[in-house]
N, C-alpha and C positions, 0 to 999 in steps of 0.2 A: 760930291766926292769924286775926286778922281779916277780915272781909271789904274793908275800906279798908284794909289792910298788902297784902292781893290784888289791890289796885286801881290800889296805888300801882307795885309789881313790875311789873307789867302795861303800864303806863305807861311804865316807864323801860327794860322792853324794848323796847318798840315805838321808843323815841325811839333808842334805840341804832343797831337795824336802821333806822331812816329816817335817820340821819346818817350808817350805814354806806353803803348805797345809792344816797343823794344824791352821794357823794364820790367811789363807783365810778361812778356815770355822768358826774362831769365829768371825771374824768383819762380816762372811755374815750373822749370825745368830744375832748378833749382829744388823744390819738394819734390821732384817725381825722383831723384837719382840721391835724396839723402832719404831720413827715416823721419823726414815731414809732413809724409803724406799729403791726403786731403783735407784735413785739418791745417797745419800750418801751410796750405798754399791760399784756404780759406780765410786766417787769420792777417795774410800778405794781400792779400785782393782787398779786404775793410780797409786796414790801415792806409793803403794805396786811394782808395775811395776817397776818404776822411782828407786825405794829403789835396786831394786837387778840390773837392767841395772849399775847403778852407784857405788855398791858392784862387781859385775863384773868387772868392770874394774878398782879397787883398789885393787882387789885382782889376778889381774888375770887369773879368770878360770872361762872356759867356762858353766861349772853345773850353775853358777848365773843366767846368760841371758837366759838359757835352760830353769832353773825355773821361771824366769821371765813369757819369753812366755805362760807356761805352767799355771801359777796365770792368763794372757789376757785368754787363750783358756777358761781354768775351771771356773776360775771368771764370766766371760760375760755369756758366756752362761750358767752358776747357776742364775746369775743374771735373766734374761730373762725368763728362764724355769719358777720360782719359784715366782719371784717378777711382773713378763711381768703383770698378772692381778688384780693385786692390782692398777694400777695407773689409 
């Protein structure tokens, strides 16, 4: 493998996790400033989940699921930190 086939990987991971990211922060800003709560920001993190597990494995590579997980970790616990006393 090349060092530019390494570069380019690299690259379109990071683009993955920065579009995954960017998408989890407006839907979770998105419940905090409507009457979504922690419920529907809970309900946008699963479906968000489900979207890249199943993008993962249409595409197969592994960055999806990685970002997947990485939407459960950052999600919930945004969720919880931010929304936990509102309910």
């Amino acid at each position: 493998m090349t060092e530019q086939t390494q570069n380019n990987q690299a690259n379109y991971g990071m683009k993955v996790v920065g579009i995954n990211i960017l998408i989890l922060v407006l839907y979770t800003l998105y419940s905090a400033l409507t009457s979504g709560g922690i419920f529907g920001d809970a309900v946008f993190i699963a479906v968000h989940f489900l979207a890249c597990v199943i993008f993962a494995i249409s595409v197969k590579k592994w960055v999806w699921l990685l970002s997947g997980l990485m939407v459960i970790i950052v999600g919930f616990s945004t969720c919880v930190h931010f929304m936990g006393s509102q309910i």
